[in-house]
LOBATI-851468 format. One line per 3 residues: for each residue x, y, z of N, C-alpha, C. Coordinates in steps of 0.02 Angstrom, whole numbers, plus 32768, in hexadecimal, padded with zeros to 4 digits. Layout:
X/Y/Z/X/Y/Z/X/Y/Z ~ ...
//
This chain:
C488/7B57/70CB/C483/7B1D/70F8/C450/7AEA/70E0 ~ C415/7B06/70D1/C3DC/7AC9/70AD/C3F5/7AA6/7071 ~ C427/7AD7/7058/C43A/7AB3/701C/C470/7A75/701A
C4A0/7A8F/7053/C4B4/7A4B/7047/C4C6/7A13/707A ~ C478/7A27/70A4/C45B/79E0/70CC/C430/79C3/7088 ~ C412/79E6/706D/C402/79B4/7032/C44B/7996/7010
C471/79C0/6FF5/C497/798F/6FCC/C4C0/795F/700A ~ C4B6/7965/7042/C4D6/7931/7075/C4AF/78E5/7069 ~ C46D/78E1/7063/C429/78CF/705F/C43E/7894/702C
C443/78CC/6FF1/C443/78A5/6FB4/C482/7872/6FAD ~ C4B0/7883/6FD9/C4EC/7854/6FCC/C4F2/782A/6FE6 ~ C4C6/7831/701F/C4B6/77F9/7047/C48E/77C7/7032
C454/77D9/7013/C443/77A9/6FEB/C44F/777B/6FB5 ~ C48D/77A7/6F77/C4BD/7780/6F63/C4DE/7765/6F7D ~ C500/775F/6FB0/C51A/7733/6FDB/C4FD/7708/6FF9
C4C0/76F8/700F/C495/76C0/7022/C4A8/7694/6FEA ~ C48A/76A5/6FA9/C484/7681/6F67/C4B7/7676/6F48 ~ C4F5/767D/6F62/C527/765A/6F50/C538/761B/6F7C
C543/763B/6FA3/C54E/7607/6FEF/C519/75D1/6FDF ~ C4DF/75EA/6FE6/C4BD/75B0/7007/C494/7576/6FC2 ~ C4CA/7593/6F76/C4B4/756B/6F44/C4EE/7556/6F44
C51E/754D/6F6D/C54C/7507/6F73/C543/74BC/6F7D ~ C52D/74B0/6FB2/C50A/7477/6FBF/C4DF/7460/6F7F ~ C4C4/7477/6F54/C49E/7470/6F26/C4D7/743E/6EF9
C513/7435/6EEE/C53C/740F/6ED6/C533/73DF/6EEE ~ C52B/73C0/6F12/C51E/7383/6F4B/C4EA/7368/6F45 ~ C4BC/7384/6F6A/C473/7378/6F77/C454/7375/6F45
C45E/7385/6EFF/C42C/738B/6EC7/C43A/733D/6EA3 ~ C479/7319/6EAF/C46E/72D8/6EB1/C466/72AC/6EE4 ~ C46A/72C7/6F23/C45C/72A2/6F69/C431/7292/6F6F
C3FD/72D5/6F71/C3BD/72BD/6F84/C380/72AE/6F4D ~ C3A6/72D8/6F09/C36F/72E3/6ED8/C351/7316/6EC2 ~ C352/7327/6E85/C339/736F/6E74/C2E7/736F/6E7F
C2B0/733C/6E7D/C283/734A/6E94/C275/7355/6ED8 ~ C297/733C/6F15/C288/7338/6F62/C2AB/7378/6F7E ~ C2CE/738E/6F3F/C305/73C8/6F52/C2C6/7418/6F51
C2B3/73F9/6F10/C26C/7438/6EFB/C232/742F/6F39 ~ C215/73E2/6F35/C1DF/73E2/6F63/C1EA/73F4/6FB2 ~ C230/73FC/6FB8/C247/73FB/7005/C255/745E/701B
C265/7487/6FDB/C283/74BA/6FDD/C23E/74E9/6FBE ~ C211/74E2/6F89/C1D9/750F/6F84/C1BE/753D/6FC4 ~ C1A4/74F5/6FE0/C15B/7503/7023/C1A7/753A/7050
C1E3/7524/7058/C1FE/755C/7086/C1F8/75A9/706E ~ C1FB/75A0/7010/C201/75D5/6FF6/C19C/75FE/7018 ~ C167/75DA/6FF1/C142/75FD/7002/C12E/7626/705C
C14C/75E8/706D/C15A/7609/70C0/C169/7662/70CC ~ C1AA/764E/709F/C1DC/768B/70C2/C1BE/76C0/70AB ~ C187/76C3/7062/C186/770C/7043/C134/7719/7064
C10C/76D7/7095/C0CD/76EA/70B4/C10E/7721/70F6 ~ C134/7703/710C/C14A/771C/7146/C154/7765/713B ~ C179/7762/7102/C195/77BA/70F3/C142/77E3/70DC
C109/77D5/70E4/C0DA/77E3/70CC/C0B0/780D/7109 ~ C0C3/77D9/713B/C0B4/77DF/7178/C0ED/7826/7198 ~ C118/781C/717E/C132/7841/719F/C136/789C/7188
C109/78A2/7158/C107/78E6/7158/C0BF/78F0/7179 ~ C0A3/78E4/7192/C07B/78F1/71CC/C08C/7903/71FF ~ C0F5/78F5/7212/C0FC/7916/7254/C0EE/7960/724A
C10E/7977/728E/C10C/79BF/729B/C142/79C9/7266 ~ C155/7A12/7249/C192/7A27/722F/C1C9/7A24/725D ~ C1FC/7A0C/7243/C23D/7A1D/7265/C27A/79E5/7257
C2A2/79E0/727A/C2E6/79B2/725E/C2D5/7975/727A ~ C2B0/7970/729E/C27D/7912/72B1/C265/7913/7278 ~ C242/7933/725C/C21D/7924/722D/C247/7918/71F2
C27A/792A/71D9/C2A6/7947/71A6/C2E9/78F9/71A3 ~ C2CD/78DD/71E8/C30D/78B3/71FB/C2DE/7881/71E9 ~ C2B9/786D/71FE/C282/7838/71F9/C278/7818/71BA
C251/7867/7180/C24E/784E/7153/C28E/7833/711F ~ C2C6/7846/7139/C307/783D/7127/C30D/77F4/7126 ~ C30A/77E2/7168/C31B/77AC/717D/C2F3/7767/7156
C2A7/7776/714B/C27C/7757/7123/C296/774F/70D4 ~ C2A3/7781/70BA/C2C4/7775/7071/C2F5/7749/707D ~ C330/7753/70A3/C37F/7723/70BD/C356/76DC/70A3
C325/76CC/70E7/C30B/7692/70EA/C300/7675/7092 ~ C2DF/769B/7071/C2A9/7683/7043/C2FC/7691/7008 ~ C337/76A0/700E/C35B/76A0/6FDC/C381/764E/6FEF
C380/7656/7037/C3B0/760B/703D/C375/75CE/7019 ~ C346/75D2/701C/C316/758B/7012/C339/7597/6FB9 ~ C319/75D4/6FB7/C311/75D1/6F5D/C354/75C3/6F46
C38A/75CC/6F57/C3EC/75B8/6F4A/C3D4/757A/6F54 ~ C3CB/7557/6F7E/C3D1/7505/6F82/C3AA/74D4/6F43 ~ C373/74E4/6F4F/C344/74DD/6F13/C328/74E8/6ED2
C2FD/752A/6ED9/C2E7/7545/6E95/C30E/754F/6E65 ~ C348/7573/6E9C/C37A/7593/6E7D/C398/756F/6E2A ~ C3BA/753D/6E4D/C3EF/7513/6E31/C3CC/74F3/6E0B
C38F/74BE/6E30/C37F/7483/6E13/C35C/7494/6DC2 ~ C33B/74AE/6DAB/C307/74BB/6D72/C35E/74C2/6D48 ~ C37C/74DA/6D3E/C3B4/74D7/6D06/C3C7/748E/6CF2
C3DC/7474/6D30/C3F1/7426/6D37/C3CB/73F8/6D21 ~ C37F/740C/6D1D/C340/73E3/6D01/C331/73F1/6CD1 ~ C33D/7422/6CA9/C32D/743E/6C73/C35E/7418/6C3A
C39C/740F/6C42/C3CE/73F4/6C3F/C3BF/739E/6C23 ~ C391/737D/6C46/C393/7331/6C55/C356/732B/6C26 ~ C313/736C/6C31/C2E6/7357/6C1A/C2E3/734A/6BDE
C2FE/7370/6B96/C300/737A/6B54/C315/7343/6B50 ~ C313/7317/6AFC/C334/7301/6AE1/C36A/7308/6AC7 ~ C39C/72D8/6AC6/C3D1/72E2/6A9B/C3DF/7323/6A6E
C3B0/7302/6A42/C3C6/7334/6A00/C396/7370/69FB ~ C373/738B/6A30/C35A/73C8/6A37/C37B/73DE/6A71 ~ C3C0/73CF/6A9C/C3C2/73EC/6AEF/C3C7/7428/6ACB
C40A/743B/6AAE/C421/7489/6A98/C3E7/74BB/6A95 ~ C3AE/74A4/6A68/C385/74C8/6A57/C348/74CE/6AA6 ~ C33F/749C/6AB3/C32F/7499/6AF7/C34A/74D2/6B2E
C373/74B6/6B41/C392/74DA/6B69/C3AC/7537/6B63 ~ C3AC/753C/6B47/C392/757E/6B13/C35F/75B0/6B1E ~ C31F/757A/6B10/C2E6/7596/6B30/C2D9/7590/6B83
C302/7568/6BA2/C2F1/7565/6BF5/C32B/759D/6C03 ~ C34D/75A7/6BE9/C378/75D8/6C12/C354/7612/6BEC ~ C33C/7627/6BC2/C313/7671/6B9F/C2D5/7671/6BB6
C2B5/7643/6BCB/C275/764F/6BEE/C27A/7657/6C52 ~ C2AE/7639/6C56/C2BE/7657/6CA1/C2CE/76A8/6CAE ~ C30A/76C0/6C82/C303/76FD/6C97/C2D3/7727/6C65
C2B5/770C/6C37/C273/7744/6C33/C247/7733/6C64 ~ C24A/7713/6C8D/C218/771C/6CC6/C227/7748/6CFC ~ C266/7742/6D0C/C29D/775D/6D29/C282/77B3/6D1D
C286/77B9/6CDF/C28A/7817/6CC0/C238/7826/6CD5 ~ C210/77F4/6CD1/C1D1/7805/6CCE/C1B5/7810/6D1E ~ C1DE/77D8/6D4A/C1C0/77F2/6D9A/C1EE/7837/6D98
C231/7851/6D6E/C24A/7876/6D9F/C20F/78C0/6D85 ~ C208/78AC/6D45/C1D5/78E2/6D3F/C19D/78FC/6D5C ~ C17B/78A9/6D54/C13B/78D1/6D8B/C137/78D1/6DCF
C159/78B4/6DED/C16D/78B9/6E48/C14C/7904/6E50 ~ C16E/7942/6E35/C15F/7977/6E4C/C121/7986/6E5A ~ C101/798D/6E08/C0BB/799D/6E0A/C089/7969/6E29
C0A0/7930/6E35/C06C/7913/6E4D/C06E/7908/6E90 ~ C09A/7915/6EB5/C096/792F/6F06/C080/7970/6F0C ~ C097/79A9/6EDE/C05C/79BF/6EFC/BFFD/79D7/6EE0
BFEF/799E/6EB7/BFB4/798D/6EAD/BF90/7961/6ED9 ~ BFC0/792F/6EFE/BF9C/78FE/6F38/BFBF/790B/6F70 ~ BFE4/7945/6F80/C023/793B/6FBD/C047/7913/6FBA
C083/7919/6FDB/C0BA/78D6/6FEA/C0A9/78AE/7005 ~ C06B/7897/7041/C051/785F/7056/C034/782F/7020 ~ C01A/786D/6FEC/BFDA/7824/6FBA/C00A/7824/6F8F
C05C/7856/6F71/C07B/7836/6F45/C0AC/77F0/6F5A ~ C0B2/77EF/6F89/C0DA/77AE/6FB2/C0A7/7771/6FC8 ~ C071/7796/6FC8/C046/7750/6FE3/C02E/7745/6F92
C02E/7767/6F65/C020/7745/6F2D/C057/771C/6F10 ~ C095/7719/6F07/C0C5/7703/6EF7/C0D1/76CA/6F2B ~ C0BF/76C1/6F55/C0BE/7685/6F92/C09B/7655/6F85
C051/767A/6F63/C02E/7643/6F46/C04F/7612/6F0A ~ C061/7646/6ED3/C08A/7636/6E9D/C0C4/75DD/6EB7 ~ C0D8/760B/6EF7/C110/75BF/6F00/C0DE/7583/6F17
C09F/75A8/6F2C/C077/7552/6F4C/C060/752F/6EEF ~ C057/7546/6ECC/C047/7546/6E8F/C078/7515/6E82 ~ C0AC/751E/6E83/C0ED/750F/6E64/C104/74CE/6E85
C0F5/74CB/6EBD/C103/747C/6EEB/C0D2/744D/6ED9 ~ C096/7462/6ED6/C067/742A/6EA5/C069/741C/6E66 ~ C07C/7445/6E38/C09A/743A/6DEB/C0EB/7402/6DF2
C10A/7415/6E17/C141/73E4/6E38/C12F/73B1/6E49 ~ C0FC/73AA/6E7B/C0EA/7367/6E93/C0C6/7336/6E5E ~ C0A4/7355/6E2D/C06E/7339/6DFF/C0A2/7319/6DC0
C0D7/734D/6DA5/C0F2/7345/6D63/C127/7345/6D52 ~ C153/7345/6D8F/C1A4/733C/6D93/C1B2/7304/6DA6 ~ C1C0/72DD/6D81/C1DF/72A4/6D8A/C231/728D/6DB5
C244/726E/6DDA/C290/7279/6DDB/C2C9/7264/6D9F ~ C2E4/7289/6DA6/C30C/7262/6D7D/C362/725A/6D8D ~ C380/726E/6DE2/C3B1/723E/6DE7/C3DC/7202/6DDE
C418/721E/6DC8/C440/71D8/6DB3/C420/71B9/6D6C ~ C3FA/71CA/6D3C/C3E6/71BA/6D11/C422/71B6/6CD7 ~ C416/7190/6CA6/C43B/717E/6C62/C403/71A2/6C2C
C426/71BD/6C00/C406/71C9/6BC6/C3C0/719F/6BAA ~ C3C7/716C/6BB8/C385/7132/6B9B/C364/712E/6BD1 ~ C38D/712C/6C0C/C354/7135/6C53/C325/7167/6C49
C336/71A8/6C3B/C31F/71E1/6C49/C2DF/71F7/6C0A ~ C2EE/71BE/6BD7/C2AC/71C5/6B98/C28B/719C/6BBB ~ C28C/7158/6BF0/C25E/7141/6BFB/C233/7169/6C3C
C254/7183/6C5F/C223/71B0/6C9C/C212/71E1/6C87 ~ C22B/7208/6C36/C1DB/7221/6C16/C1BA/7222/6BF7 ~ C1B1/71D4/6BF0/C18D/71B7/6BB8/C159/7195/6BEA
C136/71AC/6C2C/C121/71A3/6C52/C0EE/71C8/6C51 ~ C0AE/71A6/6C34/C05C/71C7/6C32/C04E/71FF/6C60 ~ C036/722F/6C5A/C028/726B/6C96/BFFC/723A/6CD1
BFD0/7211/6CC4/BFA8/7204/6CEA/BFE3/71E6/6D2F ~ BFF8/71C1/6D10/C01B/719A/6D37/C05A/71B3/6D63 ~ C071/71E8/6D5D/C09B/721C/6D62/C077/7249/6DA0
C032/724B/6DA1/C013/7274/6DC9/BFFB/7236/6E07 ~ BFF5/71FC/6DE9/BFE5/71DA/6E18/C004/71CD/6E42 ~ C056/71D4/6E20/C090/71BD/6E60/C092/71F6/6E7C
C083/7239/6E6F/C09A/7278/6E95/C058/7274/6ECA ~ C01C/7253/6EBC/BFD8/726A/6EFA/BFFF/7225/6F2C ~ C01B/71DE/6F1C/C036/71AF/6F31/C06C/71BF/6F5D
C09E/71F7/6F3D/C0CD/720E/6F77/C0A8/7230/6FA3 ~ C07F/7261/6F96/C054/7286/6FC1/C049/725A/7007 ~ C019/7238/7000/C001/720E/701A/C039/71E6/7051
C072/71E3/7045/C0AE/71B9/7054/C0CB/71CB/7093 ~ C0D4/7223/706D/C0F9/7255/70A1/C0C6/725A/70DC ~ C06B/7268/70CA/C04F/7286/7105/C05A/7255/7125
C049/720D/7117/C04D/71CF/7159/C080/71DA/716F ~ C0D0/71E5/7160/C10F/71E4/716C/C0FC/7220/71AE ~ C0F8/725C/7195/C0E1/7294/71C5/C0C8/727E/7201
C07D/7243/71F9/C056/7245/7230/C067/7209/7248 ~ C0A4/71EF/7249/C0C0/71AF/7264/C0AB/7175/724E ~ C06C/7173/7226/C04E/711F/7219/C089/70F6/71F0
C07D/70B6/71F2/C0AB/7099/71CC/C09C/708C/717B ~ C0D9/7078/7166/C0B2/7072/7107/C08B/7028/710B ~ C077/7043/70C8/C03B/6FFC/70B7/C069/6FD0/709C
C074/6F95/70BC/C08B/6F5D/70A3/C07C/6F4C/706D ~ C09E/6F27/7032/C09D/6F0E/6FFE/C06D/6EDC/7005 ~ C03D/6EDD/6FBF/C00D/6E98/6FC0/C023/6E5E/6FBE
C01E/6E1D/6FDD/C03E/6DE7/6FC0/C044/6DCE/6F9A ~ C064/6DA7/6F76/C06C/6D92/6F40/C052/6D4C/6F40 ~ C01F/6D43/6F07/BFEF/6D0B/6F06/C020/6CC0/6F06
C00F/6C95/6F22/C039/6C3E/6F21/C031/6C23/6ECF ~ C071/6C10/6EA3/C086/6BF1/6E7D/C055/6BBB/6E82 ~ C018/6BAA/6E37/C005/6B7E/6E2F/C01D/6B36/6E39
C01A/6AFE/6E4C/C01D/6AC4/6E47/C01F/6AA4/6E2E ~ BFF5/6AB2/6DE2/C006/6A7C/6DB0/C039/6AB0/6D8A ~ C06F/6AC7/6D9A/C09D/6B06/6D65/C0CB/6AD5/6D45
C0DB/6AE4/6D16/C0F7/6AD8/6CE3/C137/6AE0/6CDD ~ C176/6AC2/6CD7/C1A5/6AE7/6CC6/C1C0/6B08/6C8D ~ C1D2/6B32/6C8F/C1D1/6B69/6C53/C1FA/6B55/6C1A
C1DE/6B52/6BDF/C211/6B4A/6BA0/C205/6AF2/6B91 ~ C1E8/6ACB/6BBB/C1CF/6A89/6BB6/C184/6A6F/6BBD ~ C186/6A34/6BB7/C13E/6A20/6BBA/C13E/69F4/6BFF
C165/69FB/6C1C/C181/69CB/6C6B/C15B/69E8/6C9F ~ C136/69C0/6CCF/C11B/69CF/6CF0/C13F/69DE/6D32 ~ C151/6A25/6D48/C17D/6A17/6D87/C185/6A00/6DC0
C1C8/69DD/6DCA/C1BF/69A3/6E06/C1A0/69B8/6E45 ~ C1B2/69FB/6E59/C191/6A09/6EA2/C13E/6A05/6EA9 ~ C11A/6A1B/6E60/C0E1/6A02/6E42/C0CC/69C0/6E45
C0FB/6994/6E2E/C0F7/6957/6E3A/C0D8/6933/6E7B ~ C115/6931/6EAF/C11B/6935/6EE4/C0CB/6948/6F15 ~ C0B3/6993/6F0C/C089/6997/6F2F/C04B/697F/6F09
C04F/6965/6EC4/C00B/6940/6EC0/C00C/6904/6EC8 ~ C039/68E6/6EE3/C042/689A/6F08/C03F/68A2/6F5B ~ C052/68E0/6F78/C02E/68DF/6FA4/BFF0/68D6/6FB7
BFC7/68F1/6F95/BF7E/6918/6F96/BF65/68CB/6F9A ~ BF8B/68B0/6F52/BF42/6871/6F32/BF52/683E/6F82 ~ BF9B/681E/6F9C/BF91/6813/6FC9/BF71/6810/7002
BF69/684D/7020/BF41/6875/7058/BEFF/6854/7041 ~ BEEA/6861/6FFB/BE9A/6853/6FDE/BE81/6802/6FD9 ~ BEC7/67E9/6FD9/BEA9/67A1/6FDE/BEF2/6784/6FF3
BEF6/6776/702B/BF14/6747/7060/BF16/6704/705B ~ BEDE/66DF/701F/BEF7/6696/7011/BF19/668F/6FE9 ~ BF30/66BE/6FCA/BF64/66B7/6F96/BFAB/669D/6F99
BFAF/66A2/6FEF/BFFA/669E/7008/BFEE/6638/7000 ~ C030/6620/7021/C038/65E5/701E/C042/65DA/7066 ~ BFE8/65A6/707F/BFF0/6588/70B4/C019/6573/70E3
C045/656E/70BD/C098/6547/70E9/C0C4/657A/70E2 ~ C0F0/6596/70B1/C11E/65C6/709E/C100/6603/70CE ~ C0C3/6620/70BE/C0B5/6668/70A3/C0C4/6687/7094
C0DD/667C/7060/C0F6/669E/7011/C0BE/66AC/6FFA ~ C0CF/66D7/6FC0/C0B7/66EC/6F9F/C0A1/66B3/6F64 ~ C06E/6698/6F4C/C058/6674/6F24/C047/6695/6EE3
C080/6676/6EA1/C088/6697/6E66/C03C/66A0/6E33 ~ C02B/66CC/6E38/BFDB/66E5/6E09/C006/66D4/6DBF ~ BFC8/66A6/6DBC/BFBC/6697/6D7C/BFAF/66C7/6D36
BFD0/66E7/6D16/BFCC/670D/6CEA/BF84/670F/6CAF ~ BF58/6743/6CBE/BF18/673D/6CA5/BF0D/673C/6C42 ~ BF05/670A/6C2C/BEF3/6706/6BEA/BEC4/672D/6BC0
BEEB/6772/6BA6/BEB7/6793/6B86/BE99/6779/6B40 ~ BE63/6775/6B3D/BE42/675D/6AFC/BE32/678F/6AC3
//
């Protein structure tokens, strides 16, 4: 019977991660493979604090159901997100004429990571228990949403030349837009509104028109206002017109 409520367990969880990395066809250009990661991590570290918590219950099939239920959770986030997206980015990130070789190493360094949690999972739950091996790996995903936020760039809907220029994008500046989104979301969170755009300074007066030596008419115009306004006898007593200035003789 224990044996195959576990293998009930396990199929169930393949079945989350099929199902629920459907939507991932959609949404991974809908919304974006970065908002997809930054939106789906924090659920992941959630679910494996929850299952952490939950071997603290009493023994029994609450307990057995619970922590069940906590993995479910933490397989649907990771199908939507983790899952899918890092292949799809791995994909965009390389160059041209290194993807093959690229891509190569992102799919051989995933599942040797893969072989390496399945290895030490054992021994290292029970060196810290299953609470500190899940709350350590929880940390791992908060780890992982700030490396996201700091150094993942998006790169939706991109073209080949698009995609050399968003990473040809200085780290500094890359981190600045990720503390910038930061910043974006908490106001968004705490209802304030965004910061309006600075204005844009007023077009000089004496400007120039471009590609000539012509002084432009609307230029014109308002420095015949001005001199007017500045001297009012200029007009013509009778008319009040404008009285034609004598053009000044440079020597």
């Amino acid at each position: 019977m224990p044996q195959l409520t576990a293998l009930a367990t396990s199929l169930g969880f393949g079945a989350i991660n099929f199902v629920f990395a459907l939507p991932a066809f959609f949404t991974i250009d809908l919304f974006g493979r970065r908002p997809l990661l930054l939106a789906t991590v924090p659920f992941m570290a959630i679910t494996l604090l929850a299952t952490a918590g939950c071997f603290w219950a009493p023994e029994g099939s609450v307990r057995i159901a619970a922590i069940a239920t906590s993995i479910y959770l933490f397989g649907i986030s990771y199908s939507s997100g983790a899952g899918p997206v890092p292949f799809t980015y791995s994909a965009e990130a390389y160059p041209l004429h290194i993807r093959p070789l690229g891509m190569s190493c992102a799919t051989a360094t995933a599942w040797f990571f893969n072989a390496m949690l399945a290895l030490t999972w054992p021994p290292l739950m029970h060196a810290i228990t299953p609470q500190g091996a899940f709350g350590f790996y929880a940390a791992t995903n908060v780890i992982a949403w700030i490396l996201v936020l700091l150094f993942v760039p998006e790169t939706k809907r991109k073209t080949l030349e698009e995609l050399d220029d968003v990473f040809d994008i200085p780290v500094s500046k890359m981190m600045s837009n990720g503390v910038g989104d930061l910043r974006a979301g908490c106001n968004m969170l705490l209802g304030r509104p965004p910061k309006p755009p600075s204005p844009k300074e007023p077009a000089p007066a004496m400007a120039q028109v471009q590609g000539s030596g012509e002084q432009d008419p609307n230029a014109q115009d308002l420095e015949a206002q001005n001199f007017e306004a500045q001297n009012p006898e200029a007009r013509d007593p009778e008319t009040q017109e404008p009285m034609a200035q004598e053009p000044v003789q440079e020597v």
